[in-house]
matplotlib code that plots the C-alpha trace (Angstrom):
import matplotlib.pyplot as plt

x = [0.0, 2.7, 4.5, 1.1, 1.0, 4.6, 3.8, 0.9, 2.6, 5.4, 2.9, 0.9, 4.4, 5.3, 2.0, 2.2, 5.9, 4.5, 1.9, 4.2, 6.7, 3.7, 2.4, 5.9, 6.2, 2.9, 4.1, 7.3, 5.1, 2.9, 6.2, 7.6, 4.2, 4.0, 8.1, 7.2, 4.5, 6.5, 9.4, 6.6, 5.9, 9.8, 10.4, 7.4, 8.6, 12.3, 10.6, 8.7, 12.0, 13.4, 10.9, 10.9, 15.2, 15.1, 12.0, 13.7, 16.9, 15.6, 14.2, 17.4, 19.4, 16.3, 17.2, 20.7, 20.4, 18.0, 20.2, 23.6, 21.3, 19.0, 16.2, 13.4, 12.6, 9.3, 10.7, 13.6, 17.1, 16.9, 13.8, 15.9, 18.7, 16.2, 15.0, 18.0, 18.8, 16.1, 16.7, 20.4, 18.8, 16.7, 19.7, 19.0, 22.5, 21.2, 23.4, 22.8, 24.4, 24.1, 26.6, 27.6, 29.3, 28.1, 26.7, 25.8, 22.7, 20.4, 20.7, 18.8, 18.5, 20.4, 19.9, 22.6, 21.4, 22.8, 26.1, 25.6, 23.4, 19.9, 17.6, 13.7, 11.2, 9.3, 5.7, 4.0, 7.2, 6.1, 7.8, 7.3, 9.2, 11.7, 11.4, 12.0, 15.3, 16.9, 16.0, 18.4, 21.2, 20.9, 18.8, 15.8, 13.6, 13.3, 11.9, 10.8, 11.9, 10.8, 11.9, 15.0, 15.9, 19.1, 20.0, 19.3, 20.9, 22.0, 21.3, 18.3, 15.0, 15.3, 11.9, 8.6, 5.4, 6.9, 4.5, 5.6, 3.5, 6.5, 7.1, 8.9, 12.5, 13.7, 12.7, 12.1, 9.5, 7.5, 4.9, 6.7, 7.1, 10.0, 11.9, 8.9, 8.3, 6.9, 9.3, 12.4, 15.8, 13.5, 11.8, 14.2, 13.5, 15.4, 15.8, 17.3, 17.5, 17.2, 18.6, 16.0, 17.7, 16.6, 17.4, 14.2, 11.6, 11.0, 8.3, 6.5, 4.0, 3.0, 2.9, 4.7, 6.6, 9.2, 11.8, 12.3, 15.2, 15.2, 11.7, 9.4, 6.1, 3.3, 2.0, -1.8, -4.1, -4.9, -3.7, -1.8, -1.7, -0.2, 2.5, 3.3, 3.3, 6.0, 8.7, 8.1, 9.2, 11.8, 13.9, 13.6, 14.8, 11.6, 10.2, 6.7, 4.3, 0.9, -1.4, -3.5, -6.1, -5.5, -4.1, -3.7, -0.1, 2.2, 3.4, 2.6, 1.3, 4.2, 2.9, -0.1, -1.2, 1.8, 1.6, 4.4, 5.3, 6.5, 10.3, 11.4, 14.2, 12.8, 9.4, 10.6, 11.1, 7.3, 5.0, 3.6, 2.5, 4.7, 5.9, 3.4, 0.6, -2.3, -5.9, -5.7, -6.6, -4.4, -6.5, -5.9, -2.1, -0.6, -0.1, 1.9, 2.5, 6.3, 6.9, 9.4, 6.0, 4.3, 1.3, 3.0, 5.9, 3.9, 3.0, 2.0, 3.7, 3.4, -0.5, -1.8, -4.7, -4.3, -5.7, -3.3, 0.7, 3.3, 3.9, 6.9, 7.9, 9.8, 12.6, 16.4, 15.7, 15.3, 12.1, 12.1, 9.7, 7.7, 8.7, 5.4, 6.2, 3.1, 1.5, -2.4, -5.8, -5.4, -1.5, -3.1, -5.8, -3.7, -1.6, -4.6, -6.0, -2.6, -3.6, -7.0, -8.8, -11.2, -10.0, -7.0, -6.3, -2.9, -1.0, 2.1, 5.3, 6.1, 2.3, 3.0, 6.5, 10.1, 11.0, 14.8, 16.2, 16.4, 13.5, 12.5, 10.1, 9.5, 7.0, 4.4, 1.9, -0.7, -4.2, -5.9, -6.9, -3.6, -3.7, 0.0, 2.1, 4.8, 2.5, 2.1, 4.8, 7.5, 11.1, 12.5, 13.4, 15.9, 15.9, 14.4, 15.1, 13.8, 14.4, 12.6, 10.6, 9.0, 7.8, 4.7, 1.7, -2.2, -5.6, -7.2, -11.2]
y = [0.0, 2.1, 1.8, 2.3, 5.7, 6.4, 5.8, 7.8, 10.7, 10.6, 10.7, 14.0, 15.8, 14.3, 15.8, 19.1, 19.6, 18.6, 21.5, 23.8, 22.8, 23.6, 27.0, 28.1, 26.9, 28.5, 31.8, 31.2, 30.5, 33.4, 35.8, 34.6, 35.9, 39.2, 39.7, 38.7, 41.1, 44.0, 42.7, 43.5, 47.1, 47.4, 46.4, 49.3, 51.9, 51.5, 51.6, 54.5, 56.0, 55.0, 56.8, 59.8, 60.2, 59.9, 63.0, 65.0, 64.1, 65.1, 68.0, 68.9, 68.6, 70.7, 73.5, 73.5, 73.3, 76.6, 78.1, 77.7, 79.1, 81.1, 80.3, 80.4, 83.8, 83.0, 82.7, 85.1, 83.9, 84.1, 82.0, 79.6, 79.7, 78.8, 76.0, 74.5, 75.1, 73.3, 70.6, 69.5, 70.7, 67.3, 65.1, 65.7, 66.3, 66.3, 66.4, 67.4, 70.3, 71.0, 73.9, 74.8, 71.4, 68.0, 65.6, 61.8, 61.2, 64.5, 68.3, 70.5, 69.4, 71.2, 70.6, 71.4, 73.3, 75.9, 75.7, 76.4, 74.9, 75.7, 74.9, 73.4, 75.3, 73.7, 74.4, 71.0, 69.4, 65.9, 62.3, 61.0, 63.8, 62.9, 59.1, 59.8, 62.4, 59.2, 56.7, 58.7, 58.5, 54.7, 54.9, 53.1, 56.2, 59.3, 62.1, 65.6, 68.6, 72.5, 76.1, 76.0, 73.2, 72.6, 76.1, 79.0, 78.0, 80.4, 81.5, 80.0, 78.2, 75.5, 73.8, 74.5, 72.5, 68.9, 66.3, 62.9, 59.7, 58.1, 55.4, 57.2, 56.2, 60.1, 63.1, 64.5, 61.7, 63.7, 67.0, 69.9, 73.6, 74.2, 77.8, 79.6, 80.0, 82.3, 81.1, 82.8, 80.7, 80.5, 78.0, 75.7, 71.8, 69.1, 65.6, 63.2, 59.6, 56.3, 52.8, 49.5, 48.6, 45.0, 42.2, 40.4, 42.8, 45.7, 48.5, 49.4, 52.0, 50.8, 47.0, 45.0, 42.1, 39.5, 37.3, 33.5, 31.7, 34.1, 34.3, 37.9, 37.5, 39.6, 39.3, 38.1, 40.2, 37.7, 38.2, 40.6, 43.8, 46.8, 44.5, 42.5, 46.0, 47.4, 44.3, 44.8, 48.7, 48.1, 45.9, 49.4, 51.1, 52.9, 53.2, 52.6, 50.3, 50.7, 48.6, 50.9, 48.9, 45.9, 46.3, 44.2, 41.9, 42.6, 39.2, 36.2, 35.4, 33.9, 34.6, 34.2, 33.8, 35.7, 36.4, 38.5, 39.0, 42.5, 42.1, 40.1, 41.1, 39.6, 39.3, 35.6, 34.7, 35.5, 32.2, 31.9, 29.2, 27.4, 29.4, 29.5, 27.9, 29.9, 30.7, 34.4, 36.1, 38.3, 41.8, 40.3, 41.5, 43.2, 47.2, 48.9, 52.5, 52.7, 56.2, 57.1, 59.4, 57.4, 59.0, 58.7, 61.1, 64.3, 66.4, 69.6, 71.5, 74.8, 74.9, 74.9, 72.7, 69.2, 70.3, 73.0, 74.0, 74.4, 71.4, 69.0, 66.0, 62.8, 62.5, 60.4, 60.2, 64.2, 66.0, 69.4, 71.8, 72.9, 76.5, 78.4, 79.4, 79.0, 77.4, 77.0, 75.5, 72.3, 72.0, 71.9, 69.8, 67.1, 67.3, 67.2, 64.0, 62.3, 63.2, 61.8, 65.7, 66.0, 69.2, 72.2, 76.0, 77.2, 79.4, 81.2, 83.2, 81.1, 81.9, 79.0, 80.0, 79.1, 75.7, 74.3, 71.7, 71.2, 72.7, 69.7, 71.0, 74.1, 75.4, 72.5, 72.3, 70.1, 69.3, 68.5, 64.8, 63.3, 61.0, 61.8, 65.0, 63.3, 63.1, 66.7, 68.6, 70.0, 71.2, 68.1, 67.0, 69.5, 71.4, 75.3, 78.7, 79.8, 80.4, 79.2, 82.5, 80.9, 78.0, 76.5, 75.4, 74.3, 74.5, 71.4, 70.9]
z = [0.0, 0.7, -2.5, -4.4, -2.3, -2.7, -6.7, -6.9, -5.3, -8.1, -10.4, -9.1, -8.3, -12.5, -13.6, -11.5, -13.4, -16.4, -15.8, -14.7, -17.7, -20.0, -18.9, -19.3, -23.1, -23.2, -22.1, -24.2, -27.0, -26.2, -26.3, -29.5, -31.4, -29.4, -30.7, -34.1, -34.0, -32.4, -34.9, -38.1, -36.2, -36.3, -39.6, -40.8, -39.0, -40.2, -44.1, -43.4, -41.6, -44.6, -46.6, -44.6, -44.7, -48.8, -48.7, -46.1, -48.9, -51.6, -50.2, -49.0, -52.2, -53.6, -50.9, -51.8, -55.2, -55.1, -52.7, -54.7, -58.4, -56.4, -59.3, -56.7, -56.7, -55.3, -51.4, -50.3, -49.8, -46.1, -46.4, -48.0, -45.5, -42.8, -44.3, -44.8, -40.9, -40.1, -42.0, -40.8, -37.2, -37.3, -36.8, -33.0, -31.1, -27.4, -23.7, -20.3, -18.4, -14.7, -13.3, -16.3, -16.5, -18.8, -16.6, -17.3, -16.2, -15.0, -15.9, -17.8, -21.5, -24.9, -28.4, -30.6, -33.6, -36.0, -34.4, -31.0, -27.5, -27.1, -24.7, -24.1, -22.9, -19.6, -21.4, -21.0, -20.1, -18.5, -17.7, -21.1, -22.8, -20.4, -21.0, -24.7, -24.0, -21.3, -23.9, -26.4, -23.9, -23.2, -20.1, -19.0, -18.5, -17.4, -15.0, -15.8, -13.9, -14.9, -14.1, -14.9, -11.9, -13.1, -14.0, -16.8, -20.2, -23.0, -26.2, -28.7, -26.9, -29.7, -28.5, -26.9, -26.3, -26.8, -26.5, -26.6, -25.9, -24.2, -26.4, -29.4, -29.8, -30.8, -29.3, -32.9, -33.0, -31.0, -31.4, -30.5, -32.0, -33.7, -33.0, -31.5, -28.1, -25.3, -23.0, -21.1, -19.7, -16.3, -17.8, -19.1, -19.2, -17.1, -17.0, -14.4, -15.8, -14.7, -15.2, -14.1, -11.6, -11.2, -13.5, -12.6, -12.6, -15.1, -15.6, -18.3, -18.0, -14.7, -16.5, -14.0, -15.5, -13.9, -15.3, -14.9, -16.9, -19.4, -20.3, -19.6, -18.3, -16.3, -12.9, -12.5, -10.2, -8.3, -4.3, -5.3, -3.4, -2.1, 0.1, -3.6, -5.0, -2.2, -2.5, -6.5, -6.2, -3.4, -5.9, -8.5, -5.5, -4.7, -1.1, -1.5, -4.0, -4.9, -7.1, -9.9, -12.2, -14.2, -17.4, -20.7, -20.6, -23.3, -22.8, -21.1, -17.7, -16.0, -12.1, -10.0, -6.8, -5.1, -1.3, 0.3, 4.1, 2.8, 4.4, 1.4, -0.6, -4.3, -5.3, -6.4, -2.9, -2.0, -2.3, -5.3, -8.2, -10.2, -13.0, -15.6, -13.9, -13.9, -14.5, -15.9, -19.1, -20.3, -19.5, -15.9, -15.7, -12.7, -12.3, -10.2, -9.4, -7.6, -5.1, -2.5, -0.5, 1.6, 3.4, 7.0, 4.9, 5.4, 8.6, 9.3, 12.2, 14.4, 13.1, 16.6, 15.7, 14.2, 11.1, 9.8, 10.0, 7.7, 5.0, 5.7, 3.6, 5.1, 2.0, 2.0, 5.9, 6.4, 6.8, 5.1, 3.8, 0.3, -1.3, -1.9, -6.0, -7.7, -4.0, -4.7, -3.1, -5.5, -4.2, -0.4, -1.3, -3.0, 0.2, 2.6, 0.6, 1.7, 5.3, 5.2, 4.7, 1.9, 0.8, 1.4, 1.7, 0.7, 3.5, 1.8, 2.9, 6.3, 7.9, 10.4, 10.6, 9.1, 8.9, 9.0, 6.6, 2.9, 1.2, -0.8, -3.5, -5.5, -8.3, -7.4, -10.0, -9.0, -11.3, -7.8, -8.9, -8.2, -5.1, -4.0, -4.0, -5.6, -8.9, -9.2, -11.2, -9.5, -10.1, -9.0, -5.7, -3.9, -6.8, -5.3, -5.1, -2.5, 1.5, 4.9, 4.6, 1.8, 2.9, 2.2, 4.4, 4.4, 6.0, 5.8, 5.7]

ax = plt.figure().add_subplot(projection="3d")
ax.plot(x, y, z, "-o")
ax.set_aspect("equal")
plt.show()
């Protein structure tokens, strides 16, 4: 009886492998069509590239070919000239300067055109912009920063109202105005970049998705929450994780059923399924919005009442305060949310009095529908100009 048992036990752990072994060649399988796929999207876009470089060619010999005869009389020389500029100017030479110095990985952005630097204007200036400009320079992504964070730049604004969707491959892939702008060196745009710093796990817009033996694959929904979320974000060297709404899997479902105790170091090292085994469709995939803000991260002090004091953020194991440039009700409000208020009055120039430390944000710009302060725009952490006098603080209601 026992070696019936004993047999029978071999052959559930065989058929559990077997399982296992086939929801992985499944996911494999599933991979290898969404790579041929985005392989066909690759192979367009370089023909229409193509395309594109033998117009913008020929257009250019055209421009040079009236420039040298000057047989166009119907549009001025200096018409022509400009043209031509413009033309050469697409081969997009970019860097990063901060203190007047190049600087690998954040600083406030220049394009090289006509012979000399120019800068961006900060008009509409987001994360995806700045995804875009890090992806040029071999990073991962990238994080906005405005108002000239990094310092003013000289000579020509080169670009104003970019408006990339995140996933181009070349700034000049994206909408933008070209040489025309309302904008002063005050408002230069800044980027700091980032590498993925985990081999295992990877982002992409808020798509969580984990690696096993070489093979990518999403996250299912199921059990997972803010805790899953947390160790996911800790190995991208964020603080905090939060789950968002399910989202469609670029690949295959690799992981389900994951339950963490929330001190682990991996996500792998949480319980979970076998690889591959699981029950999920693929609009079932895990999303995840990383932060280093945390609720607990802000308090209000010197208010008097519970309900009111100047703003201070918890940041790289400091609290410091919030400079009041461009302070609003929506900025409070955002911040009261985060301490369980429903809604917030801004208080400017020190009215609960003048805090000590780093001043940690500047020129907040918040919409009022954002659920953390971290997702409004802002100059970039550390990044002010201002002084205690200046700080920030709220009524909350």
């Amino acid at each position: 009886m026992t070696g019936l048992q004993n047999l029978n036990q071999e052959n559930h752990d065989l058929k559990q492998e077997l399982e296992s072994a086939i929801g992985v060649l499944t996911t494999l399988e599933e991979n290898i069509k969404n790579q041929s796929q985005q392989l066909k999207e690759m192979k367009d876009e370089l023909k229409e590239s193509k395309a594109r470089e033998e117009d913008q060619n020929q257009k250019l010999k055209e421009l040079q070919d009236a420039l040298e005869k000057n047989k166009d009389q119907s549009r001025p020389l200096k018409v022509l000239q400009d043209e031509l500029k413009e033309l050469k100017a697409k081969d997009l030479q970019i860097r990063l300067v901060q203190n007047d110095s190049l600087h690998a990985f954040e600083g406030r952005l220049e394009i090289f055109y006509d012979g000399e630097w120019g800068t961006v204007c900060d008009d509409n200036w987001d994360d995806n912009d700045a995804t875009v400009v890090c992806r040029m320079l071999g990073f991962s992504y990238g994080m906005a920063t405005t108002k000239a964070s990094f310092g003013e730049g000289s000579g020509r604004i080169v670009l104003d109202e970019v408006d990339c969707q995140g996933h181009e491959s070349r700034l000049d892939n994206c909408k933008y105005v070209w040489r025309r702008h309302d904008c002063g060196h005050n408002e230069d745009a800044g980027v700091i970049c980032k590498h993925e710093t985990s081999p295992d796990v990877r982002l992409h817009f808020e798509l969580l998705e984990i690696s096993h033996n070489g093979i990518w694959g999403s996250v299912c929904t199921d059990s997972f929450g803010t805790t899953e979320a947390t160790v996911a974000c800790r190995m991208l060297e964020y603080r905090y994780g939060y789950t968002r709404k399910a989202r469609v899997a670029r690949v295959g479902i690799l992981f389900e059923n994951v339950n963490c105790k929330g001190n682990e170091t991996s996500i792998k090292n949480c319980k979970h399924n076998r690889w591959g085994m699981h029950d999920c469709d693929p609009n079932e995939a895990v999303g995840i919005l990383c932060r280093d803000l945390a609720n607990t991260d802000l308090r209000l002090t010197d208010g008097g009442f519970h309900n009111q004091g100047r703003l201070e953020i918890f940041y790289r194991g400091q609290w410091g305060t919030v400079c009041d440039d461009g302070w609003d009700d929506k900025d409070a409000t955002v911040a009261c949310r985060m301490l369980g208020f429903m809604y917030g009055k801004a208080r400017i120039a020190a009215t609960f009095g003048q805090g000590s430390g780093p001043i940690w944000l500047d020129d907040v710009r918040c919409k009022g529908n954002e659920t953390n302060i971290e997702d409004c725009q802002h100059g970039g952490w550390g990044r002010e100009n201002c002084s205690h006098d200046e700080d920030a603080g709220v009524v909350c209601q």
